[in-house]
NULO-339577 format. One line per field, with one value per atom (N, C-alpha, C, CB): residue number from 1; residue in three letters; chain; atom name; x, y, z. Coordinates in steps of 0.1 Angstrom, whole numbers, plus 2048, in hexadecimal, padded with zeros to 3 digits. Last residue first. Glycine has a CB too. Layout:
BEGIN
resi <- [NUM, ...] .
resn <- [Ala, ...] .
chain <- [A, ...] .
name <- [CA, ...] .
px <- [X, ...] .
py <- [Y, ...] .
pz <- [Z, ...] .
//
This chain:
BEGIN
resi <- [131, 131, 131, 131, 130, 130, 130, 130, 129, 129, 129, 129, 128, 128, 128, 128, 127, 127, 127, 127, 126, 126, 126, 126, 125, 125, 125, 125, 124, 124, 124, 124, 123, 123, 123, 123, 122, 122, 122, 122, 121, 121, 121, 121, 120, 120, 120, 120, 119, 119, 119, 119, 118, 118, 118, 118, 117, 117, 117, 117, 116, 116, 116, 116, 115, 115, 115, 115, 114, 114, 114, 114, 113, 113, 113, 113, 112, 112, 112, 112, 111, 111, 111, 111, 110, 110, 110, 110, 109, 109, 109, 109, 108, 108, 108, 108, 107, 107, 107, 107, 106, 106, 106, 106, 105, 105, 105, 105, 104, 104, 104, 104, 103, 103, 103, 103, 102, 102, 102, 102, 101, 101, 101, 101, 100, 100, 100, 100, 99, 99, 99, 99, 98, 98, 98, 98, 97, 97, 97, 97, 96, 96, 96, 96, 95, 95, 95, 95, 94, 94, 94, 94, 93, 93, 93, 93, 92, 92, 92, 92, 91, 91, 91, 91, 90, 90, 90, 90, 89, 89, 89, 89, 88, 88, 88, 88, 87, 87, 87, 87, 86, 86, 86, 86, 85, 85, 85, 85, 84, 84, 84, 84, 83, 83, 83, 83, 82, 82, 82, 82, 81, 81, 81, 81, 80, 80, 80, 80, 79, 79, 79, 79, 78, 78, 78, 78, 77, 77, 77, 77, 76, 76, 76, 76, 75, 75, 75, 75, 74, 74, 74, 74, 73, 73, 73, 73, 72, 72, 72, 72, 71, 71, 71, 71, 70, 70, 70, 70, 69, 69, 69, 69, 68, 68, 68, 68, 67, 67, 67, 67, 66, 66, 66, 66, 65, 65, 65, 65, 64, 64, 64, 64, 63, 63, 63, 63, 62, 62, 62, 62, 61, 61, 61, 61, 60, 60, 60, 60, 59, 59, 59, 59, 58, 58, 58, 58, 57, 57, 57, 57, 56, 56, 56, 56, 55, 55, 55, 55, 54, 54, 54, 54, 53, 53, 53, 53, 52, 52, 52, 52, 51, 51, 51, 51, 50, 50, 50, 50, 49, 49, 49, 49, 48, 48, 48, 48, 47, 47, 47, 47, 46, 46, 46, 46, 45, 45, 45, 45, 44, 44, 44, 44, 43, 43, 43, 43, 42, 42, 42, 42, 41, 41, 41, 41, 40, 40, 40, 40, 39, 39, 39, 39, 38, 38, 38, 38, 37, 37, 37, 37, 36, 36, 36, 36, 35, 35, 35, 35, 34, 34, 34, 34, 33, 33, 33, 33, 32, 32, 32, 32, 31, 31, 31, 31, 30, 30, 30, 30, 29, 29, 29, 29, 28, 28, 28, 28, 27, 27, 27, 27, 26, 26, 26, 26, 25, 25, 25, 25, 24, 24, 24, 24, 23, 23, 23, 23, 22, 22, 22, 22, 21, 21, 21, 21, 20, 20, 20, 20, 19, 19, 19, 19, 18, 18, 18, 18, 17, 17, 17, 17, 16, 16, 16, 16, 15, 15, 15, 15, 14, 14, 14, 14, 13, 13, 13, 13, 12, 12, 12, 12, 11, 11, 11, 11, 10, 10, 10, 10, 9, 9, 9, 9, 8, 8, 8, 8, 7, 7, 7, 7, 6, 6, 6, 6, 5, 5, 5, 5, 4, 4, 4, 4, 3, 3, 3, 3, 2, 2, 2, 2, 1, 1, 1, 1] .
resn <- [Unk, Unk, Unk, Unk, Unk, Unk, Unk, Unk, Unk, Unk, Unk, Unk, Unk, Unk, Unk, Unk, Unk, Unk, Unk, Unk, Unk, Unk, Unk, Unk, Unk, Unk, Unk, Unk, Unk, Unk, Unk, Unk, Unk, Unk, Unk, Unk, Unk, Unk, Unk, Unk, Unk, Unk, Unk, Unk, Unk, Unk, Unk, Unk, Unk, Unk, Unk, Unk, Unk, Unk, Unk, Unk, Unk, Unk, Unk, Unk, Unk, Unk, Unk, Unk, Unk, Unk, Unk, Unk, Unk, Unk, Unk, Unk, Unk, Unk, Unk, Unk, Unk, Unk, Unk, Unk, Unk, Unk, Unk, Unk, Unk, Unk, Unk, Unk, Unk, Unk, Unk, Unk, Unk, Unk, Unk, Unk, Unk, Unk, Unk, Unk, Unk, Unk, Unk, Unk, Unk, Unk, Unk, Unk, Unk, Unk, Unk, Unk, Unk, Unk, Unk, Unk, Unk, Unk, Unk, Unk, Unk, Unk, Unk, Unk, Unk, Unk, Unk, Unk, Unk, Unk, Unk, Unk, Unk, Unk, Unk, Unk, Unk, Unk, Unk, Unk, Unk, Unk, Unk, Unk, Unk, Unk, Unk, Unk, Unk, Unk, Unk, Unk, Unk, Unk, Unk, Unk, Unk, Unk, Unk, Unk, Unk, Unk, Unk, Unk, Unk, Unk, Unk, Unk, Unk, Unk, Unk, Unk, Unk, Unk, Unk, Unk, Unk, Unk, Unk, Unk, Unk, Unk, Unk, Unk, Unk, Unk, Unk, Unk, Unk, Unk, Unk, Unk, Unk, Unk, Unk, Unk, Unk, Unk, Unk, Unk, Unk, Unk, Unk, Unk, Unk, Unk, Unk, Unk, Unk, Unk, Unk, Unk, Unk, Unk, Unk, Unk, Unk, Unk, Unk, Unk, Unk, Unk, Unk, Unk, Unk, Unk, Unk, Unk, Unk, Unk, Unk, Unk, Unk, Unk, Unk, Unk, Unk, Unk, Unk, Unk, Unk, Unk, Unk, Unk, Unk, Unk, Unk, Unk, Unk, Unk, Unk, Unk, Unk, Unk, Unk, Unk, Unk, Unk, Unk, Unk, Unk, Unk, Unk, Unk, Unk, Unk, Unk, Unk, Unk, Unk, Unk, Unk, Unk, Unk, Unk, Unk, Unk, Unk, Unk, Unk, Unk, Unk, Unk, Unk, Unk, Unk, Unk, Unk, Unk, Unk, Unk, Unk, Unk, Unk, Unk, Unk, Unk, Unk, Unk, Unk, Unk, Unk, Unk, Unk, Unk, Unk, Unk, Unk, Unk, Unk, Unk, Unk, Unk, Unk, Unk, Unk, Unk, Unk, Unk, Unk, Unk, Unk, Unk, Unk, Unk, Unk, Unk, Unk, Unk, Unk, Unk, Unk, Unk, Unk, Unk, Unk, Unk, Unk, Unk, Unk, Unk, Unk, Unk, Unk, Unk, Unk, Unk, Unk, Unk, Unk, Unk, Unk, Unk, Unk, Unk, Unk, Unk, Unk, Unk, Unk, Unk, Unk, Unk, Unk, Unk, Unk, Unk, Unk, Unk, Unk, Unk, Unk, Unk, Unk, Unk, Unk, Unk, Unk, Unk, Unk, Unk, Unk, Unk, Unk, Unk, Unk, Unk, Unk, Unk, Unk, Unk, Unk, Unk, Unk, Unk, Unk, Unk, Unk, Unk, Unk, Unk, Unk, Unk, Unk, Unk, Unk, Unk, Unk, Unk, Unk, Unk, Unk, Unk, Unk, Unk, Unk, Unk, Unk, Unk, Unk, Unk, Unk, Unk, Unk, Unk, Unk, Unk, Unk, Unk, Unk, Unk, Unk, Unk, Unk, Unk, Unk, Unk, Unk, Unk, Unk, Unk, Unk, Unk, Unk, Unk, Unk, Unk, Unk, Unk, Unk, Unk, Unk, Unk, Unk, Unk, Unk, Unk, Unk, Unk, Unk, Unk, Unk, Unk, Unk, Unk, Unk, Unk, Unk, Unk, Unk, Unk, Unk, Unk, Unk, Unk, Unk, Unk, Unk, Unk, Unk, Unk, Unk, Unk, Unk, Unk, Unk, Unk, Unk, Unk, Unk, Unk, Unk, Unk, Unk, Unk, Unk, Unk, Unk, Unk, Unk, Unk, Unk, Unk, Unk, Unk, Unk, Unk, Unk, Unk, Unk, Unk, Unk, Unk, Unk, Unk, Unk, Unk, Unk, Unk, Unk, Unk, Unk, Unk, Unk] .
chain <- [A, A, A, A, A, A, A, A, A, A, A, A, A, A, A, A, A, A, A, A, A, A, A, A, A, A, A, A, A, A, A, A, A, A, A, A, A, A, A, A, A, A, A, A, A, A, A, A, A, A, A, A, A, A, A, A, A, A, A, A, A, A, A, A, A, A, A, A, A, A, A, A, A, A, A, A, A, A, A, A, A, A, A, A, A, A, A, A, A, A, A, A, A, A, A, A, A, A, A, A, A, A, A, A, A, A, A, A, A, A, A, A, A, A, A, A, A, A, A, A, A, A, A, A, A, A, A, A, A, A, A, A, A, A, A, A, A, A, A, A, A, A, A, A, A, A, A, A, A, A, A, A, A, A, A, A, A, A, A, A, A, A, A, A, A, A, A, A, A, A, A, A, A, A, A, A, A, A, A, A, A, A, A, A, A, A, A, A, A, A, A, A, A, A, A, A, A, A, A, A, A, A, A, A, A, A, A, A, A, A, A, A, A, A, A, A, A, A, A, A, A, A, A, A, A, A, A, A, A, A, A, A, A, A, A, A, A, A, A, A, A, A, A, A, A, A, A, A, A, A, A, A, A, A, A, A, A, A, A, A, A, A, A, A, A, A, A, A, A, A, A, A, A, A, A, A, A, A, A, A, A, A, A, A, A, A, A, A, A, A, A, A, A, A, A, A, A, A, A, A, A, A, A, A, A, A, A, A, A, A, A, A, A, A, A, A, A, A, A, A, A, A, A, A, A, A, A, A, A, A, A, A, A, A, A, A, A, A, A, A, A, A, A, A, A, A, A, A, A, A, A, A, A, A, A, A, A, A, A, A, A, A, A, A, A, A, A, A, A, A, A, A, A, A, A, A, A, A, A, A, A, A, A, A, A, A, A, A, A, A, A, A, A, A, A, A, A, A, A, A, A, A, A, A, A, A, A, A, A, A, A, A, A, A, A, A, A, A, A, A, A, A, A, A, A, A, A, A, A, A, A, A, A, A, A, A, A, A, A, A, A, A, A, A, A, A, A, A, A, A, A, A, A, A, A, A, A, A, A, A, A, A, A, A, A, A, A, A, A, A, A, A, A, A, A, A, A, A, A, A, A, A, A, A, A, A, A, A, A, A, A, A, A, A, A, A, A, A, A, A, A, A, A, A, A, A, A, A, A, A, A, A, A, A, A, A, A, A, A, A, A, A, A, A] .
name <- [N, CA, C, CB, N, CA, C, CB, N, CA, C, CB, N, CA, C, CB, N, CA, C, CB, N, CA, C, CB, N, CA, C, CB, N, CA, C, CB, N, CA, C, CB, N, CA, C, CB, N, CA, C, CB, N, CA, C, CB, N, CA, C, CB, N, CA, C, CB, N, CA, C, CB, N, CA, C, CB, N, CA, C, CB, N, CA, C, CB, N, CA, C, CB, N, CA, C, CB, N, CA, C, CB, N, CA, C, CB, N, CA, C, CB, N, CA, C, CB, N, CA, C, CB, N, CA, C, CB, N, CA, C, CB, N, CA, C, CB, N, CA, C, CB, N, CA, C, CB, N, CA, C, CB, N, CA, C, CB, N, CA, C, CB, N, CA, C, CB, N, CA, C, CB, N, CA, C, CB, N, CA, C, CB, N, CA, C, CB, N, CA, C, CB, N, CA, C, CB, N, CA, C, CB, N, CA, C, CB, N, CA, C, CB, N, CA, C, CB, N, CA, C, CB, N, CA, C, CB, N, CA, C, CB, N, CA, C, CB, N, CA, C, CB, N, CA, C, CB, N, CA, C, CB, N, CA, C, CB, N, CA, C, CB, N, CA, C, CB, N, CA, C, CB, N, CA, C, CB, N, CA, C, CB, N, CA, C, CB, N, CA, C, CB, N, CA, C, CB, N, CA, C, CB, N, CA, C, CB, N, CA, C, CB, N, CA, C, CB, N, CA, C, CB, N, CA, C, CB, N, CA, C, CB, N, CA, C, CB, N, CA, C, CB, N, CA, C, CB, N, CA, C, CB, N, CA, C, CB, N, CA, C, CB, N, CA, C, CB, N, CA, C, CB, N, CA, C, CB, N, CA, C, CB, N, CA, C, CB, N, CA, C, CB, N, CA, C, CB, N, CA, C, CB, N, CA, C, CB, N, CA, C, CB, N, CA, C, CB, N, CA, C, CB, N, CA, C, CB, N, CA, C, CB, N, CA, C, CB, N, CA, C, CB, N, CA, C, CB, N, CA, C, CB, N, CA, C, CB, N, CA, C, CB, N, CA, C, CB, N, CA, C, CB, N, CA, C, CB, N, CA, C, CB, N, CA, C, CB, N, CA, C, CB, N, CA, C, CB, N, CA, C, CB, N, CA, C, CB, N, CA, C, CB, N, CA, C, CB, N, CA, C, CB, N, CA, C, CB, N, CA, C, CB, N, CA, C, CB, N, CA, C, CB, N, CA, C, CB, N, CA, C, CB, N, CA, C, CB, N, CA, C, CB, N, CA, C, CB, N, CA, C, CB, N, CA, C, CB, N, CA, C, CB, N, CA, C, CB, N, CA, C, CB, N, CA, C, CB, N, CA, C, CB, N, CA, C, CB, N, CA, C, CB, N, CA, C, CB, N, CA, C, CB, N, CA, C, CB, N, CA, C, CB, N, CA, C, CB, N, CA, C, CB, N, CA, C, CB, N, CA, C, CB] .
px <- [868, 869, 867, 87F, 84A, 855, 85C, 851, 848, 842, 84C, 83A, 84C, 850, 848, 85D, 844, 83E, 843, 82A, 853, 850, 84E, 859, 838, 845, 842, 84C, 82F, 831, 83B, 824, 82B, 832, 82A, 83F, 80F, 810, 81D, 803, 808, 7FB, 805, 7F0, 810, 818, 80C, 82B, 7FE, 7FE, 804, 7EE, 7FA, 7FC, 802, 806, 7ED, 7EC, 7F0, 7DB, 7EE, 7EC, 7F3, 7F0, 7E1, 7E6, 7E4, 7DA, 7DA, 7E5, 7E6, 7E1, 7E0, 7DC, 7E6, 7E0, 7C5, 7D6, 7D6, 7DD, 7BA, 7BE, 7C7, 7C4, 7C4, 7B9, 7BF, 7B9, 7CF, 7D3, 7CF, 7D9, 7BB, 7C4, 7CC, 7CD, 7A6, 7A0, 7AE, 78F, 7A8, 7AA, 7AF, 7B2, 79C, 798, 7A2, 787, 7B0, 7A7, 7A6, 7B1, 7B0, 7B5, 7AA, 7B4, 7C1, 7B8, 7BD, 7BD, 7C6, 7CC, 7C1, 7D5, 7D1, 7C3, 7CC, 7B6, 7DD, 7E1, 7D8, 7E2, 7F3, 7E7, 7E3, 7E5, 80C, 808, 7F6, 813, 820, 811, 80F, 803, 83F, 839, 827, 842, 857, 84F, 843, 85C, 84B, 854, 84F, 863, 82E, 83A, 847, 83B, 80A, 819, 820, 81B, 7EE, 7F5, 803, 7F5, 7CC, 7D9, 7E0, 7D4, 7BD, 7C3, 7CB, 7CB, 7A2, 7AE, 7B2, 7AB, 7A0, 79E, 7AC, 799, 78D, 797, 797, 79A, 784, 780, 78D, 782, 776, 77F, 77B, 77E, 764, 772, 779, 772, 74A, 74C, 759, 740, 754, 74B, 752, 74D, 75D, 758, 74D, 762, 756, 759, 754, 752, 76B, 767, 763, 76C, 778, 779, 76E, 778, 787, 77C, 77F, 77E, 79C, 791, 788, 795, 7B0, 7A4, 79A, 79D, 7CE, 7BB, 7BD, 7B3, 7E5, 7DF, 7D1, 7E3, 7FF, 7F5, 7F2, 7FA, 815, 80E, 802, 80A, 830, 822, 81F, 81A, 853, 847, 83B, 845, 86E, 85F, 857, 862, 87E, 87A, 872, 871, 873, 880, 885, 888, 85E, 859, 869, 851, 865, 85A, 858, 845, 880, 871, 86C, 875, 899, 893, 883, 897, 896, 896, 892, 88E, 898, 8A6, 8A2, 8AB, 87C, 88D, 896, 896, 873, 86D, 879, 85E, 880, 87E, 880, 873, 879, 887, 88C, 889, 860, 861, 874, 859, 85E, 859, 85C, 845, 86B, 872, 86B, 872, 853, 864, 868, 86C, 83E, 83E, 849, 837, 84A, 843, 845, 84D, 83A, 846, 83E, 84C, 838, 834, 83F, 836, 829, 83A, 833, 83F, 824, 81F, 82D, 813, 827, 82D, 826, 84D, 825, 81E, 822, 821, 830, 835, 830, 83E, 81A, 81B, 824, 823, 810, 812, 812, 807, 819, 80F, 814, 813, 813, 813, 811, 809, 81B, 819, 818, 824, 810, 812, 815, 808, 812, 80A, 814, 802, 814, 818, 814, 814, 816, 821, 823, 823, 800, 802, 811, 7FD, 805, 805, 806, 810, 808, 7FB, 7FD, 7F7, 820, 812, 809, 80F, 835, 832, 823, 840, 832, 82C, 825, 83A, 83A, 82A, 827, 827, 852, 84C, 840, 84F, 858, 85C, 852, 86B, 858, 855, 851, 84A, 85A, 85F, 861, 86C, 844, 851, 858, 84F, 832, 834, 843, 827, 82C, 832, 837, 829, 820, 830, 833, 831, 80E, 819, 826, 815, 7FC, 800, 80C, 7F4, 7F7, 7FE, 804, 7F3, 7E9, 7F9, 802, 7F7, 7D3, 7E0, 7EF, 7DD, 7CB, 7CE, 7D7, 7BF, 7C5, 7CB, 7D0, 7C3, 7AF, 7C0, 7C8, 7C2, 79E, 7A1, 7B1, 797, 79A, 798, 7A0, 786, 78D, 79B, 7A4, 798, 778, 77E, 78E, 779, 76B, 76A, 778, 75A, 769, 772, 775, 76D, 76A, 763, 76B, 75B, 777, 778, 771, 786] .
py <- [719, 720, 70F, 72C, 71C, 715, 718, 70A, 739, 732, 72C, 739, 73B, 73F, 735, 740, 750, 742, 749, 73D, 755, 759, 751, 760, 756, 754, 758, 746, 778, 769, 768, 762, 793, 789, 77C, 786, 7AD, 79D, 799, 792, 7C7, 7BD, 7AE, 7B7, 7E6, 7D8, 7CC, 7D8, 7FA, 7F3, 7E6, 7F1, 81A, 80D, 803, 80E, 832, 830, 81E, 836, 846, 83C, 839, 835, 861, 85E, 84D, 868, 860, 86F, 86F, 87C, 84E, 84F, 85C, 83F, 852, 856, 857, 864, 850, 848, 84E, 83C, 867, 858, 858, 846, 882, 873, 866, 873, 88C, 88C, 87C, 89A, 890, 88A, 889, 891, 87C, 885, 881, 88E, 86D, 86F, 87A, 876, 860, 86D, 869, 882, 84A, 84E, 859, 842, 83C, 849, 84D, 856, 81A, 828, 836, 820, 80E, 815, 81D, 81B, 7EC, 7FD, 803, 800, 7D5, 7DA, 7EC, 7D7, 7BC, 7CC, 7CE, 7D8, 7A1, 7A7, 7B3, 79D, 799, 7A2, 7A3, 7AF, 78B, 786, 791, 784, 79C, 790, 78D, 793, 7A4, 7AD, 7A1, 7C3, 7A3, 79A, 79F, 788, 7B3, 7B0, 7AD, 7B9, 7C5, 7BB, 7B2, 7AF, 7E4, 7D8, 7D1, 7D8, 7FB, 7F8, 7E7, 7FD, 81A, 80D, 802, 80B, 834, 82C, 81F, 82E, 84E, 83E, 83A, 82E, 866, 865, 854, 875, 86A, 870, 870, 87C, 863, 85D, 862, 85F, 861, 867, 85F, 87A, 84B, 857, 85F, 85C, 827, 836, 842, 836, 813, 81D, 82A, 81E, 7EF, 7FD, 800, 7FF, 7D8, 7E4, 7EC, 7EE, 7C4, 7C7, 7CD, 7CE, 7B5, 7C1, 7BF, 7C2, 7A5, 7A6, 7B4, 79D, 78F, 79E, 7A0, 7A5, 780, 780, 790, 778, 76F, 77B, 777, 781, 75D, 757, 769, 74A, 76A, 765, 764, 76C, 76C, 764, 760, 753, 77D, 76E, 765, 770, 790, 78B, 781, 795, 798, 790, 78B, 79A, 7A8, 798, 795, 79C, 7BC, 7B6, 7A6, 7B4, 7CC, 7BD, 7B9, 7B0, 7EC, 7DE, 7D3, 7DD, 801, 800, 7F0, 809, 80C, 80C, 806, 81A, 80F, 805, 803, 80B, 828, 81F, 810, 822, 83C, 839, 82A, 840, 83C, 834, 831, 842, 849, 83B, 831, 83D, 85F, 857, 84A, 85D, 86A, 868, 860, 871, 86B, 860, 85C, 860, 86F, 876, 86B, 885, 860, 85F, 867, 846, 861, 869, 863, 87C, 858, 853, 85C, 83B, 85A, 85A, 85C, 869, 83D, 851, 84E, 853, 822, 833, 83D, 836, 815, 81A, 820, 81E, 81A, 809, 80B, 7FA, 82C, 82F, 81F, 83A, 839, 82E, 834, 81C, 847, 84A, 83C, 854, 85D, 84E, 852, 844, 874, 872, 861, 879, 880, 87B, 876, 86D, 891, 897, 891, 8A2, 880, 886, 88C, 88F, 865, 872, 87B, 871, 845, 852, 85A, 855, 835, 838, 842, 82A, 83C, 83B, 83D, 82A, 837, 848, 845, 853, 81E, 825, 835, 826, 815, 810, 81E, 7FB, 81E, 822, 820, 81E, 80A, 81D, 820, 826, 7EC, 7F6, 803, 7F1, 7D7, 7E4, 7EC, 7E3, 7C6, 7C5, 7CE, 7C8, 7C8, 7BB, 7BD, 7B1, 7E5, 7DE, 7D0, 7DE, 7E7, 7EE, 7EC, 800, 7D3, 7D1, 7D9, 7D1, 7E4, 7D7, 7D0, 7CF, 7FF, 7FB, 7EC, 7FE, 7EF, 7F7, 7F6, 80F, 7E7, 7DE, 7E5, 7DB, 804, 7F7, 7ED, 7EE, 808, 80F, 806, 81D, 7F3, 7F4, 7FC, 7FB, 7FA, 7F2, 7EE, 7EE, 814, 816, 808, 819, 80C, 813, 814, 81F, 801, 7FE, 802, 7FB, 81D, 80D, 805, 800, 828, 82F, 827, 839, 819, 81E, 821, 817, 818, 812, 81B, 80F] .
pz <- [7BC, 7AC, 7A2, 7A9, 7D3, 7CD, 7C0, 7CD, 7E2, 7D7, 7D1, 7CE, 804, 7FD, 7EF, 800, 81F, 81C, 80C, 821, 83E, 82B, 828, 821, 857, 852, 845, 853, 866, 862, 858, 85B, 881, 87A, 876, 882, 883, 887, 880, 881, 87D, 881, 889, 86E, 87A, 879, 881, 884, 86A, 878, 872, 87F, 856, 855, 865, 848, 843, 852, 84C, 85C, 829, 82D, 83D, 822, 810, 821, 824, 82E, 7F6, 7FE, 808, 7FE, 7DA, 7EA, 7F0, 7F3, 7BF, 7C9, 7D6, 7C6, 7A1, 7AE, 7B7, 7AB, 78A, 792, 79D, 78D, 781, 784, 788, 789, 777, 76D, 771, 76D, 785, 77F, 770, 77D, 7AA, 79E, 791, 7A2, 7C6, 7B4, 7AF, 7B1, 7DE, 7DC, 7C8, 7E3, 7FA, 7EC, 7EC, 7DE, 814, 815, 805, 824, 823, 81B, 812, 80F, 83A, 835, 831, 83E, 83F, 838, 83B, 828, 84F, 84F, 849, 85D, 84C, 84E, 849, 842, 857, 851, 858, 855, 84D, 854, 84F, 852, 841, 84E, 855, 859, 822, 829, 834, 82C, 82A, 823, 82C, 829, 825, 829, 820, 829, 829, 822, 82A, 818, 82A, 830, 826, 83C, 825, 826, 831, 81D, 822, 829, 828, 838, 813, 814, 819, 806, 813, 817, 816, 823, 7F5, 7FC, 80B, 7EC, 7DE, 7E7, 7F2, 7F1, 7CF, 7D0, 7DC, 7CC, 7D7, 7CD, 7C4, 7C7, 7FD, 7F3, 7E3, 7F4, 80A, 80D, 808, 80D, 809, 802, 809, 7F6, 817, 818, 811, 81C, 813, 80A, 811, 7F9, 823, 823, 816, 833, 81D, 828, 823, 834, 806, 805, 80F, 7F6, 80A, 80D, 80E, 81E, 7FF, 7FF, 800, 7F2, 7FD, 806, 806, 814, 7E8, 7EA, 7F4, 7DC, 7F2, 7F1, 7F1, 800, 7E6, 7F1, 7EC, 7FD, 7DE, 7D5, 7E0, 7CB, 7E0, 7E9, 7E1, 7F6, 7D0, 7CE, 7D9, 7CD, 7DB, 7CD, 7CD, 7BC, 7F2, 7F6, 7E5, 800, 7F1, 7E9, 7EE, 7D5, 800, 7F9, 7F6, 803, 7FC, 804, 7FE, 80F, 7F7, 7FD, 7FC, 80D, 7EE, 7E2, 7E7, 7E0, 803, 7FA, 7EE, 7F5, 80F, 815, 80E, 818, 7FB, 7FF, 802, 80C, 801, 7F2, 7F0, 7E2, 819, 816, 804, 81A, 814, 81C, 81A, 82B, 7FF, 7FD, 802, 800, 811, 80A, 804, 803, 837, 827, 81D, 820, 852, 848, 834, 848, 876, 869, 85F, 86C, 88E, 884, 878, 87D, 8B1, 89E, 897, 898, 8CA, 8C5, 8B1, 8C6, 8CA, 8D4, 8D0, 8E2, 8B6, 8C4, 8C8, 8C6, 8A1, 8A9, 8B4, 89E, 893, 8A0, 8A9, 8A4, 871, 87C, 888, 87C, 851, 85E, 866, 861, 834, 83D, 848, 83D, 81E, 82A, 831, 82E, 7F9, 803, 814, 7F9, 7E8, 7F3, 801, 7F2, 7D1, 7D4, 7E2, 7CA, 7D3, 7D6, 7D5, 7E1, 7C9, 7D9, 7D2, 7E6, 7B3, 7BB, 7C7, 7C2, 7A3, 799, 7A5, 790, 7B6, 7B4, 7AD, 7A8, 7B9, 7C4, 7C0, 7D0, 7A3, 7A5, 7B0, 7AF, 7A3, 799, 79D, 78E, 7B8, 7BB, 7B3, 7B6, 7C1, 7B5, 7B9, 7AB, 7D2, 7D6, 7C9, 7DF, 7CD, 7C3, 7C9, 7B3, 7DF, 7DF, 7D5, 7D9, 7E0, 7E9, 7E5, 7F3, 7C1, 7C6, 7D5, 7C4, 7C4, 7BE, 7C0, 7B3, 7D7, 7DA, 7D1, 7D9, 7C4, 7D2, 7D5, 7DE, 7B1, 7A9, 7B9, 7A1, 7BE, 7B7, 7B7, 7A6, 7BF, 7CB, 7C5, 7D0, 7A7, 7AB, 7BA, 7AA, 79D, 797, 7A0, 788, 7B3, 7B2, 7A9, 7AF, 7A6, 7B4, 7B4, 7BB, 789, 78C, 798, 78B, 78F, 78D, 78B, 789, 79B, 7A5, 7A1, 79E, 783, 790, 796, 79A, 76A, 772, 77C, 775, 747, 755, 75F, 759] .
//
């Protein structure tokens, strides 16, 4: 598989350990030492990835609603041929978030994001998939 293509699984693995609140997906794509951050109150929110996978452990999952997945790939960015951001949109129950997430190459672990910046964009409703 090509880096491209990897670059792409590795985005999934994200979008699924949000959509399932899968810990395991998360630790597979961040970084161990990687960083969160937004500033939708005016002040910067720093959150280490611990507290964010804390976070994603405690809460009901948009797959345990069975909500409609809504996931766009805006941009990818390559920096260099090790390193890219790439930034999404995506619905988390009533919520659309917006990511850039900042991956780096390495060549034991692939893919890994070691900083993501994320902007509450907008509420909608949960649009759910009929069972």
């Amino acid at each position: 598989m090509s880096r491209t293509d990897l670059l792409f699984t590795a985005i999934s693995t994200y979008l699924d350990a949000i959509y399932y609140c899968d810990v395991e997906k998360l630790d597979a794509v961040f970084h161990p030492s990687s960083t969160l951050f937004d500033a939708d109150n005016g002040e910067i929110f720093v959150d280490p990835i611990a507290s964010f996978r804390a976070d994603v452990a405690s809460r009901p999952s948009p797959a345990s609603f069975n909500q409609k997945r809504y996931d766009q790939i805006i941009t990818i960015d390559w920096l260099s041929p090790l390193s890219t951001t790439v930034k999404l949109r995506l619905h988390s129950r009533t919520s659309i978030f917006v990511d850039h997430l900042n991956f780096v190459w390495d060549e034991q672990m692939g893919w890994q994001i070691v900083a993501k910046i994320w902007h509450l964009e907008g509420a909608c409703e949960l649009e759910v998939i009929p069972a």
